[in-house]
C-alpha positions in Angstrom: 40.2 10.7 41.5 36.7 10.0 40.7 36.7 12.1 37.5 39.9 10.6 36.6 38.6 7.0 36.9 36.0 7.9 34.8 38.1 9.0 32.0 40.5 6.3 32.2 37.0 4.6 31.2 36.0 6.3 28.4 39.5 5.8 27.0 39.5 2.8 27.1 36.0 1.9 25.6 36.9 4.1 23.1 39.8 1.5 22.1 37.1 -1.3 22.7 34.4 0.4 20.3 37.2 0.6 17.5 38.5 -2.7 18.0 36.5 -5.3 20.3 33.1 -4.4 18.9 33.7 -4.0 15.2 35.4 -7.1 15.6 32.6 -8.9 17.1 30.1 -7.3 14.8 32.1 -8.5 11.5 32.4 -11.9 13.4 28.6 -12.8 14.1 26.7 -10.7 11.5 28.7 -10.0 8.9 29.2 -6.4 9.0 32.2 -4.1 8.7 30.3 -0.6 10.2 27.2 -0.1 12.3 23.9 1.3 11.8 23.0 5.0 12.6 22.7 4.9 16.5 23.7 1.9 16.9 27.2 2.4 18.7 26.5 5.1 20.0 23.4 3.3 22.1 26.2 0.2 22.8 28.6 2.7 24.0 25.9 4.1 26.5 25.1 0.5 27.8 28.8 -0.2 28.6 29.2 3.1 30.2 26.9 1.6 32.7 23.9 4.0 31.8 20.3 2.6 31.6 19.6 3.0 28.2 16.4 2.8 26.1 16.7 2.3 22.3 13.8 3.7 19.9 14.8 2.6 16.9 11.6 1.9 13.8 10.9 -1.7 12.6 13.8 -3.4 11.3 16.5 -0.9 12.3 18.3 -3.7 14.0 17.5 -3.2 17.9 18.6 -6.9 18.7 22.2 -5.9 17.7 22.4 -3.2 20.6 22.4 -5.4 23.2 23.8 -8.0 21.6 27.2 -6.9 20.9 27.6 -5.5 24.0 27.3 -8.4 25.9 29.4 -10.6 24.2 31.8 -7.7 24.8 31.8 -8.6 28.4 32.3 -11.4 30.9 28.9 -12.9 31.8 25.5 -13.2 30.6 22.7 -11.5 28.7 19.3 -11.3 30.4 16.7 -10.5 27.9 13.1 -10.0 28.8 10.4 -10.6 26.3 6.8 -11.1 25.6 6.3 -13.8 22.9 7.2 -17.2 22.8 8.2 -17.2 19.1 10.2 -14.2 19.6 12.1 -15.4 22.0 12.3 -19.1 20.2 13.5 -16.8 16.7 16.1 -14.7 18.6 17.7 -18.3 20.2 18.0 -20.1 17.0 19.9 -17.2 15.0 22.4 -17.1 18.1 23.2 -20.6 18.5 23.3 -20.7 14.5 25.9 -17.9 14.8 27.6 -19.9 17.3 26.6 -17.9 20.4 25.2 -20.1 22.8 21.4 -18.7 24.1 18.5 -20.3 25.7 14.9 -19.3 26.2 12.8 -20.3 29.0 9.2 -20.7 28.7 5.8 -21.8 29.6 5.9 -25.1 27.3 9.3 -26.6 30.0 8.5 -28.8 33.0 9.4 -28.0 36.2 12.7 -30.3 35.4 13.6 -29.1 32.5 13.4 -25.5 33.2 15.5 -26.4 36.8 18.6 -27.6 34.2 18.3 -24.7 32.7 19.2 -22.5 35.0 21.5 -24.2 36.2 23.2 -24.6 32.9 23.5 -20.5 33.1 25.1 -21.3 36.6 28.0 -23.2 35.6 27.4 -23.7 31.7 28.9 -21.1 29.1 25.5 -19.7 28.3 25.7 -15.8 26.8 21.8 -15.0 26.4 18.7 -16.3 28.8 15.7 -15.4 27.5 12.9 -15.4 29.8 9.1 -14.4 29.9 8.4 -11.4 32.3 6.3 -13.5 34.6 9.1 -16.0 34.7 10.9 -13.2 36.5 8.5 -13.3 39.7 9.1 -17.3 40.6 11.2 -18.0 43.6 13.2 -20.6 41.3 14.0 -18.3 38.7 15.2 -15.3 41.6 16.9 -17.9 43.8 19.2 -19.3 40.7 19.6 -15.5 39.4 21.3 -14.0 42.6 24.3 -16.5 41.3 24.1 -15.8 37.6 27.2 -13.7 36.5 24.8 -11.1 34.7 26.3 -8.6 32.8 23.0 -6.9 30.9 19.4 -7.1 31.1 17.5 -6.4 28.5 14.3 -5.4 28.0 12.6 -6.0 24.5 8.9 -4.3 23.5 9.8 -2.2 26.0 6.5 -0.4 25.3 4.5 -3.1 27.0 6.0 -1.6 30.3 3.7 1.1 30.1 0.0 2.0 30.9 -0.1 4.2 27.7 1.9 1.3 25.8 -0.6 0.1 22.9 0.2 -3.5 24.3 0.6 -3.3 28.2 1.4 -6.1 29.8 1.4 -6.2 34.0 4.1 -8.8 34.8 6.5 -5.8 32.7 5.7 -3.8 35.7 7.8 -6.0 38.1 10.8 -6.2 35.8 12.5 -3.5 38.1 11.9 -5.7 41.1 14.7 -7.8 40.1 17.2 -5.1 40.1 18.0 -5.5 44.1 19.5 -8.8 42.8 21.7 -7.1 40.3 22.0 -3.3 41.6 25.0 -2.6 39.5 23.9 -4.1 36.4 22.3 -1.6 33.6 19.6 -2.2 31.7 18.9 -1.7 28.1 14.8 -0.9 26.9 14.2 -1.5 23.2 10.7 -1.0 20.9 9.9 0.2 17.7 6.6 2.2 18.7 6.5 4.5 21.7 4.8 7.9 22.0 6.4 10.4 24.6 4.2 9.6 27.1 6.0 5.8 26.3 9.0 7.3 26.7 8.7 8.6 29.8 7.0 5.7 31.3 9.0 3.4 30.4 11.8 5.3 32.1 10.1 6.0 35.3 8.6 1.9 35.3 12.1 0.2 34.8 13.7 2.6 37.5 16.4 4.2 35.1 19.5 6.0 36.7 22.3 7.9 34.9 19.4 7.1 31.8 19.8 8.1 28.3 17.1 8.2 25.5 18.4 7.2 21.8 15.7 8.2 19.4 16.3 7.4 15.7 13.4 9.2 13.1 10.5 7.0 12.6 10.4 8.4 9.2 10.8 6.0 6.4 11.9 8.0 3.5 11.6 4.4 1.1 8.0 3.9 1.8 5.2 6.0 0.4 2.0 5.8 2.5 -1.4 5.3 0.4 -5.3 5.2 1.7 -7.7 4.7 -0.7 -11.7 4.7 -0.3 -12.8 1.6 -2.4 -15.3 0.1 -2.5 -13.8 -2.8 -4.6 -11.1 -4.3 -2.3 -10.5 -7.1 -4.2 -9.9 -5.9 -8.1 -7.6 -3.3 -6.6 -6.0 -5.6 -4.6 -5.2 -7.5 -7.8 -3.8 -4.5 -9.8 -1.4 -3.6 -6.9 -0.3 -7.7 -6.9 0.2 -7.3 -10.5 1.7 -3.6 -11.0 4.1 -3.9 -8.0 6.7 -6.4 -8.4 7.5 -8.2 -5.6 7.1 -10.1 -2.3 3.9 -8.3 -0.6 1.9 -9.0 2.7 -1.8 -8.5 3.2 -3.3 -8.2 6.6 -7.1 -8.8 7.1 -8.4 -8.9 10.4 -10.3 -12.4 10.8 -9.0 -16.0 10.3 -11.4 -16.8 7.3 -10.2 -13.9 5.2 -6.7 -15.0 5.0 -7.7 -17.8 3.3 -10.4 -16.7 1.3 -8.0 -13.7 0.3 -5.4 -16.2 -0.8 -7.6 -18.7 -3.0 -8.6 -15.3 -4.5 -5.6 -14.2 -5.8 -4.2 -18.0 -6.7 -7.3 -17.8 -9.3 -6.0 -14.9 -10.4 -2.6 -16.1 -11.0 -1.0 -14.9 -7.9 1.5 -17.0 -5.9 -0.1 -16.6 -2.8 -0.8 -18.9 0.9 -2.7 -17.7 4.1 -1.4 -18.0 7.5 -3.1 -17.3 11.5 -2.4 -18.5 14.7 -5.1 -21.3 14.3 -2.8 -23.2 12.4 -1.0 -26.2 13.7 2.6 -24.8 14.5 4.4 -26.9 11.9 1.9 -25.5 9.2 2.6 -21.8 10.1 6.6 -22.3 10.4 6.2 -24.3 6.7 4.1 -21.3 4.8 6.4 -18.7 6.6 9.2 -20.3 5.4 7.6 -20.8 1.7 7.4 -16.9 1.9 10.8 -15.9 3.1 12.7 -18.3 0.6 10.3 -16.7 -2.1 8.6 -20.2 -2.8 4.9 -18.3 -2.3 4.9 -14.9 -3.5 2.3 -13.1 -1.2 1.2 -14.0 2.0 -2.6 -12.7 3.5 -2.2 -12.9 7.0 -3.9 -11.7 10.3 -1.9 -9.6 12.7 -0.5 -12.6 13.8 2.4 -12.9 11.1 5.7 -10.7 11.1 7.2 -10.4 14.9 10.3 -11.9 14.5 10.5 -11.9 11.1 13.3 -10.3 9.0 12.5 -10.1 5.4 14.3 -7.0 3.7 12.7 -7.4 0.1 8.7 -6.8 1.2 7.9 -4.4 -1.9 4.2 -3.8 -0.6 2.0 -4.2 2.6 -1.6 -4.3 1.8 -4.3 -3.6 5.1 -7.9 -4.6 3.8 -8.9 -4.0 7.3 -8.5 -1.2 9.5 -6.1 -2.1 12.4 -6.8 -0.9 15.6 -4.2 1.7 16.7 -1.8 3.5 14.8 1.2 2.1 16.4 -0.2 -1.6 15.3 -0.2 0.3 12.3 2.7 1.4 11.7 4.8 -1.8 12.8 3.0 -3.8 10.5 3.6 -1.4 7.5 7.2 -0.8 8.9 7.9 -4.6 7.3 7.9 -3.1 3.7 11.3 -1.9 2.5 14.0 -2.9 5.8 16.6 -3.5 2.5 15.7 0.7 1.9 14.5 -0.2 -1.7 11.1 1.5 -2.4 8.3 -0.1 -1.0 4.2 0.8 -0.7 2.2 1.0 2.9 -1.4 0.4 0.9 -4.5 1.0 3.2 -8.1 -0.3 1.7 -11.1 0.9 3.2 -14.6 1.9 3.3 -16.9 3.7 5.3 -18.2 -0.2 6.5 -14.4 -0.9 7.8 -14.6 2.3 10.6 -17.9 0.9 12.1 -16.5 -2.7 12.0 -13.1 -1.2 13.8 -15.2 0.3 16.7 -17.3 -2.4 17.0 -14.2 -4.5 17.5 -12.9 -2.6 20.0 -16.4 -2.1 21.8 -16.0 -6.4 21.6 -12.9 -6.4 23.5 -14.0 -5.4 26.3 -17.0 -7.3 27.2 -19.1 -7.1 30.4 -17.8 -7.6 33.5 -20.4 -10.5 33.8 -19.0 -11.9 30.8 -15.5 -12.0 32.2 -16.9 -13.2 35.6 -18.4 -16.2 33.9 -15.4 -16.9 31.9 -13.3 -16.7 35.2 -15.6 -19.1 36.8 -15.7 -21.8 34.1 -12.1 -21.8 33.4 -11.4 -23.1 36.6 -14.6 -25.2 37.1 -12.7 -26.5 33.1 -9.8 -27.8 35.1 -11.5 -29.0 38.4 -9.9 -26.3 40.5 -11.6 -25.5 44.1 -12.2 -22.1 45.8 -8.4 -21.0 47.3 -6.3 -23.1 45.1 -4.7 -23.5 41.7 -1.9 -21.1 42.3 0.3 -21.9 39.3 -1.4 -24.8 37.7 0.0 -25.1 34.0 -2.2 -27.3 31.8 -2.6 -27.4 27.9 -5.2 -25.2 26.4 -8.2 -25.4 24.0 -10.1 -22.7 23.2 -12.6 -24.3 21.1 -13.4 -27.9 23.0 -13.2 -24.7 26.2 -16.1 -23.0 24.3 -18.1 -26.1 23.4 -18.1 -27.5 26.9 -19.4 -24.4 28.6 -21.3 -23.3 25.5 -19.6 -19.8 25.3 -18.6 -17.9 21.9 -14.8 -18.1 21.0 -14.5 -14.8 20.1 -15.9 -13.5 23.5 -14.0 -16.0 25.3 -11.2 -14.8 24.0 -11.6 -11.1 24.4 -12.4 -11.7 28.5 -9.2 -14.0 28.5 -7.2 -11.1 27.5 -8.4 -9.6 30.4 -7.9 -12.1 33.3 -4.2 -11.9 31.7 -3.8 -8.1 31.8 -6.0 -8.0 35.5 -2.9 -11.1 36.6 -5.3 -13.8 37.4 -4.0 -16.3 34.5 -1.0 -16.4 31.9 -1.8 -17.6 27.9 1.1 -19.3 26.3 1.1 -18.9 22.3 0.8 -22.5 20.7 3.9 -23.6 18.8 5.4 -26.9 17.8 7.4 -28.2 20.5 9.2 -31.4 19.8 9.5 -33.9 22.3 12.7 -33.9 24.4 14.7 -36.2 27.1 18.2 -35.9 29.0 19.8 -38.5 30.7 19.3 -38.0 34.8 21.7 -41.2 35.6 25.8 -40.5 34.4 27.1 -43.7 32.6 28.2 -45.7 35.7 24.6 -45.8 37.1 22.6 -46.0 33.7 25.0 -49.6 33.0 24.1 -50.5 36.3 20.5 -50.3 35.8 21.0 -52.0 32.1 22.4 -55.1 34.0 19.4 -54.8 36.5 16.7 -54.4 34.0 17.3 -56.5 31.1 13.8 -55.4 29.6 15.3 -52.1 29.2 18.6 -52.9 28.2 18.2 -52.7 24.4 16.1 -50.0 24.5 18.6 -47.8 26.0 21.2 -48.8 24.1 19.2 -47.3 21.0 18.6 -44.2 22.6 22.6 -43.4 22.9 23.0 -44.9 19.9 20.8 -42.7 18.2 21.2 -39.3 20.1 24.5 -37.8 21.3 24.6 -35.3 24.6 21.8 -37.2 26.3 24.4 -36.5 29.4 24.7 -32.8 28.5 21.8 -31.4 27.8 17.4 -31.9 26.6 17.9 -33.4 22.8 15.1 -33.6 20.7 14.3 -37.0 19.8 11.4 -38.4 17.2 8.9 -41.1 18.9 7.9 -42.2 15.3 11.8 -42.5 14.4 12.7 -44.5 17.4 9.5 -46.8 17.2 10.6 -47.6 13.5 14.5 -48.6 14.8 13.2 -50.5 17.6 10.1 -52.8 15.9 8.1 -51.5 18.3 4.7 -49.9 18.3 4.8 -45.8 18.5 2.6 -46.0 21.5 5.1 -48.5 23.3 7.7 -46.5 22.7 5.9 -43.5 24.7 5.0 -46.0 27.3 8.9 -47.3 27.9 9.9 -43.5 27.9 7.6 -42.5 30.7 8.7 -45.1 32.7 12.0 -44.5 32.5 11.5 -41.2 33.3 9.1 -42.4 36.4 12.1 -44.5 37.5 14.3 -41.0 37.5 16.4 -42.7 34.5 15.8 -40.0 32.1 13.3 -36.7 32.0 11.1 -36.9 29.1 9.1 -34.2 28.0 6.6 -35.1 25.7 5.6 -33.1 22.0 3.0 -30.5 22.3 1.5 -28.2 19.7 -0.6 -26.6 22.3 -1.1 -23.2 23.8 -0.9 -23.5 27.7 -2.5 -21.8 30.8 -1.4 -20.7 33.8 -3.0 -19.9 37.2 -1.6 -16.7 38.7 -3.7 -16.8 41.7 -5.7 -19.2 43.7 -9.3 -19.4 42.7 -11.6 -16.2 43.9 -14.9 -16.7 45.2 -17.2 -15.5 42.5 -18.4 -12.3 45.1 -14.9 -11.5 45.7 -13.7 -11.8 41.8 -13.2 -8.2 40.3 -10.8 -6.7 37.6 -9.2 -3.4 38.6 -9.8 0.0 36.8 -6.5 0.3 35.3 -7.7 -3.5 33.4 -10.9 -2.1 32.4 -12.0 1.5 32.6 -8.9 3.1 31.7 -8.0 0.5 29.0 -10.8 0.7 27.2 -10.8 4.8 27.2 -6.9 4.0 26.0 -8.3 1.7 22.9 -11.2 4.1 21.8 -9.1 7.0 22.0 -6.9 5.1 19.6 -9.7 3.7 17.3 -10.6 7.5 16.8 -6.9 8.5 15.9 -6.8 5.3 13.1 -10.4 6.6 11.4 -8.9 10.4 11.5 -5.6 8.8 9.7 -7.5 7.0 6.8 -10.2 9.9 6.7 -7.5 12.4 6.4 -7.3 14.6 3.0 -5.4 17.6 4.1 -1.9 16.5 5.6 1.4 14.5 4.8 0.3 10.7 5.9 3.8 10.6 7.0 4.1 13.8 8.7 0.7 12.4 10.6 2.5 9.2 12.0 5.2 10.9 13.3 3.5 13.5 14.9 1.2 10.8 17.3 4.9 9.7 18.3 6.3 13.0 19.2 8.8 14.0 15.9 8.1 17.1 13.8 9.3 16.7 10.4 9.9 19.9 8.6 9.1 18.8 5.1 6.3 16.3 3.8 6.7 12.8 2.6 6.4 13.6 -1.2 5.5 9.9 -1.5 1.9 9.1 0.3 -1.3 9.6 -1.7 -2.0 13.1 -0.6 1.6 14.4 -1.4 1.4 13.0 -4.7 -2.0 15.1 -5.3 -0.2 18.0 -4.2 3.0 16.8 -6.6 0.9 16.2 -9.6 -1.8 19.3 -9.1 0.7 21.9 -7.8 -2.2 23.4 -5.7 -2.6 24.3 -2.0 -4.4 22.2 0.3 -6.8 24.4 0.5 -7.5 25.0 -3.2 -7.2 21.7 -3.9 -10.0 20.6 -0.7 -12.3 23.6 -1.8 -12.4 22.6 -6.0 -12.7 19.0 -4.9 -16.0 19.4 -2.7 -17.5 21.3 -5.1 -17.1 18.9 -8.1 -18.5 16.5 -5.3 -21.3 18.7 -5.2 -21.5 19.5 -8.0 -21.5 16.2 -9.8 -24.2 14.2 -7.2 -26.2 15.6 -8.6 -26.2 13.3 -11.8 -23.7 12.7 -14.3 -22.3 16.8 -16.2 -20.2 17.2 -18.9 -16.8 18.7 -18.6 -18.3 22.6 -20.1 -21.1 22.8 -18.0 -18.8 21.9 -14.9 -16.2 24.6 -15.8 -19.4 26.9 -16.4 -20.8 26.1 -12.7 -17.3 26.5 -11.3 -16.5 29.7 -13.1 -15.4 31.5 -10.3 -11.9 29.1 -10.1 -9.2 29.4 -13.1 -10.2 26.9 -15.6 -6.0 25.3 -15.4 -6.7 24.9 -11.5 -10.3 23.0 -12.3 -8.4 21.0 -15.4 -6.0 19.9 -12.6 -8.3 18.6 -10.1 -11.0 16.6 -12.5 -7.5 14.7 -14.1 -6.8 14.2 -10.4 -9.7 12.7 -9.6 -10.2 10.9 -12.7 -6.7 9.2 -12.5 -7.6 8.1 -8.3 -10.8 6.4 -9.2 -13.1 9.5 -7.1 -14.9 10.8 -10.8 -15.7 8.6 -14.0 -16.6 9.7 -17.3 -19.7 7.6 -19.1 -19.8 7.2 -22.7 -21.0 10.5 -23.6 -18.0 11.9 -22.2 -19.8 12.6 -18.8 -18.5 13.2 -15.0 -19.8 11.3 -12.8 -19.1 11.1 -9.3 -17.7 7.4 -8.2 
């Protein structure tokens, strides 16, 4: 009976792939077919297997649990790390007509209580939540009567100890599953190695579990390293001989901009963009690049998640990033419309000591994180044995000057209290300010005729705004204070005491990052991070570091075929696109041959500057076509220059 059940059900989601799910695909996003794995990952997920989803940057994971949720009755729980993420992911739904909320850090209490119970009794499809948020008794005691029909996990890596960005709070995602036992879940990331792969498994407690794996391989972007000592004029001749939007990642904040004023004298469209940037500033020059306004945007890490631009022709690194899965996520964003595009890595021997000393800088001494520990809460007044879950606006930099500690340092040992669980860092975005009606019409006219101060001032506030009754609306102080006559700072003052008198909730704007307490305060005797937080993370990074300098040092494999090696494929044929395919391409030599020649015209040429003859001559025991082959080679890459007398020299 059992097996018969079970066929009845493959029947008929067979009937529900051709019809129901094409029909929603062509109905939200425009598309008549899927993408390569794609339904077959959906059909797993409805089959009620745990499912994780490896599919590369831009290979449209958001779509596999998507569809299959709107598919069925109930709601989408998704899981995931970054505020702006989550805030990207809501805005396309509920522009597609899919209604979707995220809760985060930057909601009050109040706020975040309506919420939930909007995905009670409201017609909510997708709740996106932080994976901290999971671990509140509010959050678990509205969830055990949420109609959940999915949870899904996104950067499913960070679940892992091996994962390149671990976070702990991922490792109490499974937790929740005694609230929702027959509910499967669905793991999704771009960048897992099979260690990953496994972990995430055995960390999200997968049953009846299956593993979709699409290639990493990106057969429309060509992978170049180049040793140059000049960054910035071949910056310029990539900017001007690849046509194009482009990105260019640097690693500090400074070097954005000093990167961008660079090429504007140059005659590039360019603009610079970090997370130090007031969130209305960042959401303006990322929008200048995706409508093509700016041509070329020079970045830190901190620009792309969340981003879908299909027609990035190049990604430039002039740093070194620190792992290769950072690596390759960031250089996945050239080429998602499959047109070619160029992964371009700058460096010099100066970049791999600055890399390990960067990583070395993460970790700092345990007595720098102790001190940090102890000023953050002496920063907001908090005793010995309390504080547990104290949320307060952040700043790093007035932090810093007040207990006279180095950002950068600060910053680094911050990381750590959040990976060792002892406090929760919010991302800063613009957050407008917000109110909702608490009182239903009968009572608010009541309280109009009671309060004639207030009277007009209400009135405005319906006028103005319509659902105040329904749900948080976003409302402009400035705009308001202009209507009204009044002063913007009255304005502020009437709406906090309306919300005092429980007339409306008013959540004020905030640009700032927040910080939460996920303890009580430790004595500073007691106060230690585990080994997992420091030993074995930092053993983690270097071993990481060390794979990134073997990557750009590399001169005798596919760059490709190196990539998706450290995450577990084995591709039978090379690239033919990366820098040392198209030596290979363009010498028609062996590796070998084409290593050996190379390091002695290195030798060869130190020495001081030779003509072409007396090269040939010293190299005599090679054929004279092979060593032709190899000096145009290297005369083409920039490695050997000839002088005015028709000279090698070595660059």
């Amino acid at each position: 009976m059992g097996k018969y059940k079970h066929c009845v059900l493959l029947v008929f989601l067979s009937e529900v792939m051709v019809n129901e799910l094409c029909s929603i695909l062509q109905r939200y996003w425009g598309h008549a077919e899927f993408r390569d794995l794609q339904e077959d990952i959906i059909r797993s997920v409805l089959e009620g297997h745990d499912t994780l989803a490896l599919l590369p940057t831009g290979g449209g994971k958001s779509v596999c649990f998507q569809v299959p949720a709107l598919a069925r009755k109930g709601m989408c729980l998704v899981v995931s790390p970054l505020i702006a993420l989550m805030r990207d992911q809501v805005r396309n739904l509920n522009a597609r007509g899919i209604k979707a909320i995220a809760i985060t850090s930057a909601m009050e209490y109040r706020e975040i209580d309506i919420a939930l119970d909007n995905c009670i009794y409201g017609e909510v499809k997708f709740l996106y939540v932080s994976p901290e948020r999971l671990q509140t008794a509010l959050f678990q005691e509205r969830l055990k009567r949420m109609s959940i029909n999915l949870i899904a996990v996104d950067e499913a890596h960070c679940i892992s100890q091996w994962g390149y960005d671990f976070r702990p709070p991922y490792l109490r995602i499974a937790e929740i599953r005694q609230f929702l036992p027959d509910v499967p879940v669905m793991a999704l990331t771009a960048t897992a190695t099979p260690e990953v792969v496994e972990d995430i498994q055995e960390k999200l407690a997968f049953h009846r579990g299956k593993v979709f794996r699409s290639s990493f391989a990106r057969k429309n972007l060509g992978y170049i390293v180049r040793n140059e000592e000049n960054k910035g004029d071949r910056m310029l001749r990539i900017c001007n001989q690849i046509q194009g939007t482009g990105i260019i990642y640097v690693r500090n904040r400074k070097r954005t901009q000093e990167t961008a004023l660079f090429l504007q004298k140059n005659g590039i469209s360019a603009d610079f963009y970090h997370a130090g940037l007031e969130p209305a500033q960042r959401e303006q020059k990322q929008n200048d690049w995706i409508s093509g306004k700016t041509r070329v945007i020079c970045s830190t890490n901190a620009f792309g998640m969340g981003i879908d631009k299909p027609d990035v022709r190049f990604v430039i690194h002039l740093d070194l990033p620190d792992s290769p899965e950072a690596y390759f996520q960031e250089a996945g964003r050239g080429g998602r419309d499959g047109q070619m595009s160029w992964a371009i890595m700058l460096y010099d021997e100066a970049d791999v000591f600055a890399l390990e000393e960067s990583v070395r800088q993460s970790f700092p001494d345990m007595d720098t994180v102790r001190r940090t520990y102890i000023a953050l809460h002496n920063y907001y007044q908090i005793a010995i044995g309390a504080g547990l879950e104290k949320t307060a606006e952040f700043d790093l930099n007035e932090f810093c000057h007040r207990f006279n500690l180095i950002p950068t340092v600060a910053h680094n040992a911050m990381r750590l209290l959040e990976i060792g669980e002892f406090i929760e860092l919010s991302e800063a975005y613009s957050n407008p300010a917000r109110i909702r009606m608490l009182m239903d019409q009968a009572h608010i006219y009541d309280f109009q005729i009671r309060n004639k101060n207030f009277d007009a001032f209400i009135k405005l506030l319906l006028r103005s705004y319509s659902g105040l009754f329904d749900d948080f609306v976003r409302i402009n102080e400035k705009e308001i204070a202009k209507r009204t006559g009044m002063e913007y700072e009255q304005v502020v003052r009437m709406l906090k005491k309306l919300d005092e008198l429980k007339v409306i909730v008013y959540v004020p704007r905030s640009d700032k990052p927040r910080i939460t307490f996920l303890q009580n305060r430790m004595s500073e005797r007691d106060f230690s991070l585990p080994p997992v937080v420091y030993e074995q993370r930092k053993r983690v990074a270097m071993d990481r570091m060390h794979t990134m300098t073997d990557y750009v040092r590399n001169k005798k494999s596919c760059r490709s075929t190196l990539l998706l090696k450290y995450f577990g494929e084995d591709p039978e044929t090379r690239c033919g696109l990366c820098d040392h395919c198209q030596r290979e391409n363009k010498v028609g030599l062996s590796n070998i041959e084409m290593e050996s020649i190379t390091v002695e015209i290195k030798e060869v040429v130190s020495d001081g500057a030779i003509d072409i003859r007396k090269l040939r001559e010293k190299l005599g025991h090679h054929s004279e076509e092979k060593i032709k082959k190899v000096i145009r080679w290297l005369l083409d890459n920039d490695q050997l220059k000839m002088d005015e007398e028709n000279r090698l020299e070595w660059k």
